[in-house]
Rosetta silent file (secondary structure, phi, psi, omega in degrees, C-alpha in Angstrom):
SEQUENCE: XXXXXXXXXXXXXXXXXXXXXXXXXXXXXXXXXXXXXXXXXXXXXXXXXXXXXXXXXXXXXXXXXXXXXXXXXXXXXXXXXXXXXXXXXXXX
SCORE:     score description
SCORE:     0.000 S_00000001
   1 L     0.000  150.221 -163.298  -24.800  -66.682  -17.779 S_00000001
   2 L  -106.851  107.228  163.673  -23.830  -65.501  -14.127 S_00000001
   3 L  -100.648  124.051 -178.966  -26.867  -66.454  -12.162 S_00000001
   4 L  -161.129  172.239 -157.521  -27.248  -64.592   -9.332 S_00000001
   5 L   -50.114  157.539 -178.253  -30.543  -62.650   -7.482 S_00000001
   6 L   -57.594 -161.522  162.553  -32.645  -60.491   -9.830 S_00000001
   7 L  -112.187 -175.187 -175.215  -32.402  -56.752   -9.782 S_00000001
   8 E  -142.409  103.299  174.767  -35.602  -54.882   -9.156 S_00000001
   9 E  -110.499  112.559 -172.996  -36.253  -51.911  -11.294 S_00000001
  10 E   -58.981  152.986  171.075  -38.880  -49.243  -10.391 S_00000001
  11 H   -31.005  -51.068 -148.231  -41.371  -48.581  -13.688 S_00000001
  12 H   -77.669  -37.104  171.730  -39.885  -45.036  -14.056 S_00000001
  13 H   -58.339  -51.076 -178.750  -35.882  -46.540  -13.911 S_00000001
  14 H   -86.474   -3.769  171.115  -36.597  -49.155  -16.498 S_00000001
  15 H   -70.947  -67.780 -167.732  -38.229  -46.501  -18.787 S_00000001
  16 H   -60.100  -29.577 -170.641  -35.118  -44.089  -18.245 S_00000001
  17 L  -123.913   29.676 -179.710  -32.205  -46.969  -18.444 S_00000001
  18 L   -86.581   29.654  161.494  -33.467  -49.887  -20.494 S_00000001
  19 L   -79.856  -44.553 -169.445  -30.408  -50.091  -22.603 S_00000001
  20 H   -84.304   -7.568  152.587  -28.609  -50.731  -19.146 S_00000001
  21 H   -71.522  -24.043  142.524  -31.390  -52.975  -18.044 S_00000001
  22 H   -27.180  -79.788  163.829  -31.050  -54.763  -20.998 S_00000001
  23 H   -22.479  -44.457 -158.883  -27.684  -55.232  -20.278 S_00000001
  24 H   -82.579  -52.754  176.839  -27.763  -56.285  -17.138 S_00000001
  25 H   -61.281  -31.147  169.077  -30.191  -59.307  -17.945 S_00000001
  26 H   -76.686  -26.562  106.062  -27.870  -60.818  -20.750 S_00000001
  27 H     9.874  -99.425 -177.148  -25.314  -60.237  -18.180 S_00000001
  28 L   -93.729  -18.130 -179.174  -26.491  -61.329  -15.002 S_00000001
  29 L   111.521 -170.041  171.191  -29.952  -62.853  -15.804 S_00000001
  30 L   -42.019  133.543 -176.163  -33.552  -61.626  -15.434 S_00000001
  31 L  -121.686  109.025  174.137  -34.614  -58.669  -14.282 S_00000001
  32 E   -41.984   98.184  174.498  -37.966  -57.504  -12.073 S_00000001
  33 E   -78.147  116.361 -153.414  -40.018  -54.725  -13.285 S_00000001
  34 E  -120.373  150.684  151.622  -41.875  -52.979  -10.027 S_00000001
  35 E  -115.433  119.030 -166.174  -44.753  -50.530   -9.832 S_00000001
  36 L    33.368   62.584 -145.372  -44.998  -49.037   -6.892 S_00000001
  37 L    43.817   -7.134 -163.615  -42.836  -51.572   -5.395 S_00000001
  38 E   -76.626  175.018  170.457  -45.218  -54.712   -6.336 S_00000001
  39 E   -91.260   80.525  153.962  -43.370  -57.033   -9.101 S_00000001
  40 E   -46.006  -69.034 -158.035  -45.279  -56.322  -12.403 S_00000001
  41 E  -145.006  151.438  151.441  -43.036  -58.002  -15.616 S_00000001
  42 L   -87.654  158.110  156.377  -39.637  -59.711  -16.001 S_00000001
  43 L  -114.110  144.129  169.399  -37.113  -59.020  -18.704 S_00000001
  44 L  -138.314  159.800 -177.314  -35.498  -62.269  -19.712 S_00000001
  45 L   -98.769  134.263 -166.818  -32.849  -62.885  -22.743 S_00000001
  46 H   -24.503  -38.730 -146.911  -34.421  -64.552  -25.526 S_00000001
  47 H   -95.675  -13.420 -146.852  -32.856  -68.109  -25.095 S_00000001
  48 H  -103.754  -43.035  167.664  -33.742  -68.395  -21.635 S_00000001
  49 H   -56.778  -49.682  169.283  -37.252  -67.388  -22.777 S_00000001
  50 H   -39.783  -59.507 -173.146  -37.615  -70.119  -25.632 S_00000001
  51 H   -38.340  -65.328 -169.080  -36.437  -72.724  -22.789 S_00000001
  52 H   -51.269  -47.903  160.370  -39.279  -71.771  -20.684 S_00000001
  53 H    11.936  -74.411 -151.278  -41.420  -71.647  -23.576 S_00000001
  54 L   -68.887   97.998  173.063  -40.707  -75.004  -24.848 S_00000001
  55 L   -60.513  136.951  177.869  -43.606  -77.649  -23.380 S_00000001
  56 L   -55.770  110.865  138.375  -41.820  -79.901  -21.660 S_00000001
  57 L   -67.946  118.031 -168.245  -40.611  -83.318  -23.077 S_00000001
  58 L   -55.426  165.577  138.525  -40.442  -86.395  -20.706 S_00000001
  59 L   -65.278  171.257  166.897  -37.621  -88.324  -20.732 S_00000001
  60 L   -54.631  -46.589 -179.477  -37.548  -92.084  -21.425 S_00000001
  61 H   -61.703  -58.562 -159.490  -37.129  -92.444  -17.901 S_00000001
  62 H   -84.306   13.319  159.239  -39.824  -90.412  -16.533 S_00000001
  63 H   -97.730  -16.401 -155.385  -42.668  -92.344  -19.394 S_00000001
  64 H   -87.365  -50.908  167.704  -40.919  -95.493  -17.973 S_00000001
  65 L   -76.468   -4.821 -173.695  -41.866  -94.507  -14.523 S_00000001
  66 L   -87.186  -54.091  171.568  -44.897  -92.973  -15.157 S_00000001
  67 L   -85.346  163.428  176.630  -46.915  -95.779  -16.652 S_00000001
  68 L   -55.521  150.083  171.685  -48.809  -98.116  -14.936 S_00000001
  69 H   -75.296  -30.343 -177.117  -47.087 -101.444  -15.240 S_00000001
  70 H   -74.550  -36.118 -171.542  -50.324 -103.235  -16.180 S_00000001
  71 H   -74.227  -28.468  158.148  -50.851 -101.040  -19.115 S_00000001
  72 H   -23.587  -77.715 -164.775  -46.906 -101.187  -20.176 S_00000001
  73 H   -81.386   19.807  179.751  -47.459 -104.954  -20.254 S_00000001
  74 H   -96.016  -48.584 -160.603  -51.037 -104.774  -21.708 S_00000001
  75 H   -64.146  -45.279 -160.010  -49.370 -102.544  -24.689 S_00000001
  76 H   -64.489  -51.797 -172.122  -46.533 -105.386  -24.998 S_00000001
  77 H   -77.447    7.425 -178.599  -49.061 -108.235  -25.338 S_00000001
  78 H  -116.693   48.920  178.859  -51.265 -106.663  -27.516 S_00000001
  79 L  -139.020  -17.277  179.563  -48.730 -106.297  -30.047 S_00000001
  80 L   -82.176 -152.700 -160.138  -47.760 -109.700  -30.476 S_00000001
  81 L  -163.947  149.379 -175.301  -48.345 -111.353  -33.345 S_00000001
  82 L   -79.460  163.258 -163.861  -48.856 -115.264  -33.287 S_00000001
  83 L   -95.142  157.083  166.911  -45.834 -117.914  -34.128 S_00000001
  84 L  -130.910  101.696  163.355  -46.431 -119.557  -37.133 S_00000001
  85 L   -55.015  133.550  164.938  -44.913 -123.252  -36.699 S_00000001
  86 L   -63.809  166.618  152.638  -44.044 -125.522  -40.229 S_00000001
  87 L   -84.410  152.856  177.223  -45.860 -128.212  -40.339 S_00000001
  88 L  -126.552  132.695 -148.340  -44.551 -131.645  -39.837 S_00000001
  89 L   -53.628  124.751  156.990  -43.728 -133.670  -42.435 S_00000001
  90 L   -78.185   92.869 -167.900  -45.583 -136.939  -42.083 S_00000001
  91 L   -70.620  145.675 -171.975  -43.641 -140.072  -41.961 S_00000001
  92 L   -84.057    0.000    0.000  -44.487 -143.278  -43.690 S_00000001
């Protein structure tokens, strides 16, 4: 998609043309719905909408960098599990 600044469409423009305001956002990207000049609504094209949608998932990286180190290594040590050594054989 050719990102480039929105358009701005008075109420009364996007009533009368919203096939070509349509257009124009699958096209060129989102598009600004104004009432009396202020910025009221966006139009956006569905996929662009899911993304925003979509609660964010961290990366690996940015959980990695995120926790505290003592609790990292708090989680690691409370996970281990004890060695279990044989016993040894007793010689005669």
């Amino acid at each position: 998609m050719n990102k480039s600044p929105m358009t701005k469409w008075p109420v009364q423009d996007a009533k009368a043309k919203f096939s070509e305001m349509l257009d124009t956002a699958l096209s060129k990207g989102p598009q600004v719905v104004t009432r009396r000049g202020v910025d009221m609504a966006v139009l956006v094209p569905m996929e662009e909408w899911q993304r925003l949608s979509r609660p964010h998932q961290p990366s690996l990286k940015e959980l990695l960098l995120n926790t505290p180190k003592d609790a990292a290594f708090a989680r690691i040590l409370s996970k281990r599990r004890p060695i279990k050594l044989p016993r040894p054989a007793i010689l005669d």
